[in-house]
N, C-alpha and C positions, 0 to 999 in steps of 0.2 A: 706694202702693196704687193702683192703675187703678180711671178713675173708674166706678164702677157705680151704679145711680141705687139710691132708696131700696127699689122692691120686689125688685131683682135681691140688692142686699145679705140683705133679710128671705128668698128664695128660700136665699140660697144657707145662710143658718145654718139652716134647718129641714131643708133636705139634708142638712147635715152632722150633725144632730142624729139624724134619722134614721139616718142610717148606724152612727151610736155606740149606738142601742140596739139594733142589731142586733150588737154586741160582748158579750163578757163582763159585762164594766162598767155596759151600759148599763141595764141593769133597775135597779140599786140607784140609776140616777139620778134613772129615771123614780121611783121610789119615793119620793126627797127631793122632786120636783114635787109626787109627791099628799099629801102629808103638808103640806109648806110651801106650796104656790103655786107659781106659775111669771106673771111679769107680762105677758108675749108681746113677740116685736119689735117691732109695730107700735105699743108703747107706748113704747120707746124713742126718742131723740133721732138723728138720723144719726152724729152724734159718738159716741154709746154701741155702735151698730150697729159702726162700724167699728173701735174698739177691741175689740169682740169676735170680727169677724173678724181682726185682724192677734194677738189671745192666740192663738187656734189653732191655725192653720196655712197661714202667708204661700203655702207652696209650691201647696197645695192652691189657695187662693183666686187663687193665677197661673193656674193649672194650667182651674179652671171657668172663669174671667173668657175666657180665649183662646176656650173651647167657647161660647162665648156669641154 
């Protein structure tokens, strides 16, 4: 994974969140947020951050890290 600091990592999963409620999918997720919570990145650990971006999508997080 290329090194990205900790707000660039929280950047880049709220983009990508974004993006996915602008799919299909994405409203029944947001839905699971309002009913359960959602904890936010910035309360995650860096090690949790980047386990969630390499679940994702590796290519994708090549692909912003370079536009950065």
């Amino acid at each position: 994974m290329p090194d990205m600091n900790r707000e660039q990592m929280i950047e880049w999963l709220v983009d990508n969140d974004m993006d996915y409620i602008n799919t299909a999918g994405g409203m029944e997720w947001v839905r699971t947020i309002l009913e359960s919570g959602f904890n936010g990145y910035a309360n995650d650990s860096d090690e949790e951050l980047q386990a969630e971006i390499l679940e994702r999508d590796q290519d994708a997080f090549n692909e912003e890290k370079e536009n950065v």
